[in-house]
Structures are given as structure tokens and as C-alpha cells.
N, C-alpha and C positions, 0 to 999 in steps of 0.2 A: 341833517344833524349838524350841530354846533362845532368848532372848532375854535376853542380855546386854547393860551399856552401860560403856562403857570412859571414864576419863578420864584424861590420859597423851599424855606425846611422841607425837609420829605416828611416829617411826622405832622406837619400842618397839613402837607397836601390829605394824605391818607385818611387824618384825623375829620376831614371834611372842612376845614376852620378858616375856607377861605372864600371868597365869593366872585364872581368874574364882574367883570366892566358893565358886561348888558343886561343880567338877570338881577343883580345885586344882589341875590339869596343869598346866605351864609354857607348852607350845606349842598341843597341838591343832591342827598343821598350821594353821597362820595362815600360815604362813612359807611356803605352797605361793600364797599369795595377794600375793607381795611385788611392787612392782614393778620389783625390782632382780635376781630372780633367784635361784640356790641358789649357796652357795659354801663358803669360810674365814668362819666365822662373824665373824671384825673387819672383815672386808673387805666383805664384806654388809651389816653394819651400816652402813659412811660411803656405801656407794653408797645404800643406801635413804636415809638422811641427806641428802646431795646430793638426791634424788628429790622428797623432800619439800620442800627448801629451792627446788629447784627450780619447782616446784608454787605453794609459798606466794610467790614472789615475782611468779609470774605471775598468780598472784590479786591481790597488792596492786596490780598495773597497773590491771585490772580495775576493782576497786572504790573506786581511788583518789577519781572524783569524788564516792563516796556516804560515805564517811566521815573522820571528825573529824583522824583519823593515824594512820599507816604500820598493816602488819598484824606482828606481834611476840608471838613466845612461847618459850617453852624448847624446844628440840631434843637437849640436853645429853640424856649419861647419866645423870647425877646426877638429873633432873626426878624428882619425885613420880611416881604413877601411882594409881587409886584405881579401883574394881570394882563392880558390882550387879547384882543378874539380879531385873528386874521380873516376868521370863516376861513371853509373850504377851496371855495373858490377863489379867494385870495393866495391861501394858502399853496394849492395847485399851482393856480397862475406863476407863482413867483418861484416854486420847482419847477416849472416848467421853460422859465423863462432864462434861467439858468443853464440849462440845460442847451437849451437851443444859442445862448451865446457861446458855448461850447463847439456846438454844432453849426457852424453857419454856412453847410450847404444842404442842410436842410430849410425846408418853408414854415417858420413859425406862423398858429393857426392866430386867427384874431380873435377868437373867444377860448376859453378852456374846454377843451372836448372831455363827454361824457364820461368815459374810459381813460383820462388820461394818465393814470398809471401804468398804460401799454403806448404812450405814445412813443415813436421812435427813436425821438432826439432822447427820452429819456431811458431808454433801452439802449442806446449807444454810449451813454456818460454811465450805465453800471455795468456796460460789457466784462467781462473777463481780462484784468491786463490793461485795461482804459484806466488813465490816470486822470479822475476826473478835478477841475480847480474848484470844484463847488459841492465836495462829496458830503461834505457834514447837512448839506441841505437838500439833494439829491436821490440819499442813498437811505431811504426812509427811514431815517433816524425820530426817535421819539423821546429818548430822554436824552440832554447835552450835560456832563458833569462840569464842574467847576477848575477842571484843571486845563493842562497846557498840553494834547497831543495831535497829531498830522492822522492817526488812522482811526478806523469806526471799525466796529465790532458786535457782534450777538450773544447774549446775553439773556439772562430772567431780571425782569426788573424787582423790586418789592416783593410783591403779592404773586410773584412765581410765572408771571407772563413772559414769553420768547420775545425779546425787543432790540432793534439795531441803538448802538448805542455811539454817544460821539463828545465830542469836545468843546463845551460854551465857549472859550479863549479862539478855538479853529473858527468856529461859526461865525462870530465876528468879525474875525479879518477876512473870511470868505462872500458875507456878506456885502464887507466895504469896498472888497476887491472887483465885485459884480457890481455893485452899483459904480464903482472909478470908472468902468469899462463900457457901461453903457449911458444910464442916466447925468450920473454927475451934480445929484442931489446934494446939496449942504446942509449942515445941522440944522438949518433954520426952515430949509423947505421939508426937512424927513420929521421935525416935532409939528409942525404944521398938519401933515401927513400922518400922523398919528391921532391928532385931534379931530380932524372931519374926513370919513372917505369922502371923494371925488363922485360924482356921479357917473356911472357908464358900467358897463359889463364888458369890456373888452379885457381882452388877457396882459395888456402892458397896465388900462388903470388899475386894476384887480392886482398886478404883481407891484405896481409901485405903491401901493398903500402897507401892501404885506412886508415888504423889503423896508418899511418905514415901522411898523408895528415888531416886527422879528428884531431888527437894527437895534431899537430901544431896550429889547425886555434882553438880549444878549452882552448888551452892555452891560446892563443891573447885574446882570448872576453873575459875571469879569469884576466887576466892582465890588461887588457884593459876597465876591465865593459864595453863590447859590448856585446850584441846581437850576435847571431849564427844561419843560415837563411839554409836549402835548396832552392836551388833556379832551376827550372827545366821547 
């Protein structure tokens, strides 16, 4: 299975009206996932719109006493939208890699193991009371909002699914702060890194593509006040 990450209005996402980097489809049935329904494609669009807005204001009720002010992004047609497919095993790779600079009396493995949603290093950095430095990426977060907070939370996303939820602005400097610490990539080797994976399956090339693909599309939605989506 595909792993994609979307950055972009939520009613484009929902709406189907975007296409990733490797398929280049428009839809791919996303639009079977709406929580607004099938219809007149304009008409779909304001009710998913409504849906969202709906959503998002009930979230800023929510979260009103933990942050700074109001929750606000583009919903417009006009918004940006911006694309990246870590794959999975990039994706892993590079929670995992994280995790284990966290942990370094542990043995990080040279490839991504099968399971590694039970691997230990990453069962240590979500223990109970473990203050992880990389938890926006860790702590299987799946949608990043557009504002500025330190904690991650659970929640229904849109269309009513249970999802950990976290901070585009945290991500990024969680991101930079893991690559300071190990790699030491520069902007000019992580757009590089974006443009061609590397050859190999090992779990540092597989996590430094992804740390290079996450890096970029985190910035766009901090730039852009977008939303930052797994999409899989």
C-alpha cells in the first residue's frame, strides 16, 4: 500500500481534486471517502466545505484553552495544495530513525523490520511519561494542523475517523532538529533528496529520502497555513 502525504485545503482533499506525484490520477476514488456524499460536483464541493468548517470550528472550541488564537486556514478554491509519497518504508524508516537517536542504547536495525510498529526504540519514545524530542513524528500522528503547538492529541478527523493529531510548525523544527543531530543535510542536499531517491533499502537511505520529502511538504503547510495529511 501507497503512502502518500497531502498538503492542501481539507475540502480539496475530501473532494478528491488532487492527485499525488506517482499516479498522477486526479481522483483515485477519494471522493468515495467524502463526508458529504456523491453528487453535482459544485454542490459537493460547499457541502464538504461546510463539513470541514463545520469540524474545524468545533475543534477550535475544543482546543481553545491550549492555544495562543483562534484555529484559521484557507478553505478557498484558490489555496495551494502540494504532494509527496515517502512510501512506507521510508516513512517507517525515518520514525524509526528517530526514535532510535532518541534511544541510543539501543541497536538500530539496518533495514525497517516487518513489524516495526512494535519495535522497541519506538515503544520507548511513546512510553508513559517519556518526553519524546520527535513526538510529532513518532507518535503516529496523521493529520499536522497549521498552527503553532508542543503537544499531540486524539481526536475524529473529517469523515469521523479516531486520529492522533499534531502540529505542522512542531513537525518542522522536530524534523530540522533530527536531521542537526544526525545527518547534517543542507537545503541543497534535502531538495536534491526530494527529487531522486537514492538507491538501496537500508533504513538510514529509506529515512534520509523521507526526512527530505516530510522536511519540504512541512514547510509548504508553515508557509502556506495548510494542513499536512497522511493519506494511504
Amino acid at each position: 500500500m501507497a503512502l502518500d502525504v497531502y498538503v492542501g485545503s481539507l475540502t480539496r482533499y475530501y473532494a478528491g481534486d488532487w492527485q499525488s506525484i506517482a499516479d498522477g490520477i486526479a481522483s483515485r476514488g477519494r471522493g468515495t471517502r467524502s463526508p458529504a456524499g456523491a453528487g453535482d460536483p459544485r454542490t459537493d464541493r460547499e457541502r464538504i466545505r461546510n463539513a470541514v468548517l463545520a469540524w474545524r470550528e468545533g475543534l477550535g472550541r475544543a482546543l481553545q484553552p491550549h492555544l495562543a488564537g483562534p484555529i484559521d486556514w484557507p478553505e478557498a478554491d484558490e489555496a495551494p495544495w502540494f504532494t509527496g509519497r515517502p512510501g512506507w518504508d521510508g516513512f517507517g524508516s525515518l520514525v524509526l530513525w528517530a526514535a532510535y537517536a532518541e534511544q541510543p542504547a539501543l541497536r538500530r536495525p539496518g533495514t525497517l523490520p516487518e513489524e516495526w510498529d512494535d519495535d522497541p526504540a519506538l515503544v520507548r519514545s511513546n512510553a508513559e511519561g517519556f518526553r519524546s524530542r520527535y513526538s510529532h513524528l513518532v507518535r503516529n500522528v496523521e493529520l499536522w494542523l497549521p498552527l503553532a503547538f508542543d503537544f499531540t492529541f486524539e481526536g475524529e478527523d473529517v469523515d469521523g475517523r479516531r486520529i492522533i493529531v499534531g502540529s505542522a510548525a512542531t513537525l518542522a523544527r522536530q524534523l530540522d532538529e533530527l536531521n542537526a543531530a544526525t545527518w547534517k543535510l543542507d537545503a541543497g542536499e534535502l531538495v536534491a533528496l526530494t527529487r531522486r531517491r537514492p538507491p538501496g533499502t537500508s533504513l538510514e537511505v529509506c529515512a534520509r529520502h523521507a526526512l527530505a520529502v516530510m522536511s519540504g511538504l512541512a514547510k509548504q503547510a508553515v508557509d502556506h497555513r495548510l494542513p499536512m495529511k497522511l493519506d494511504y
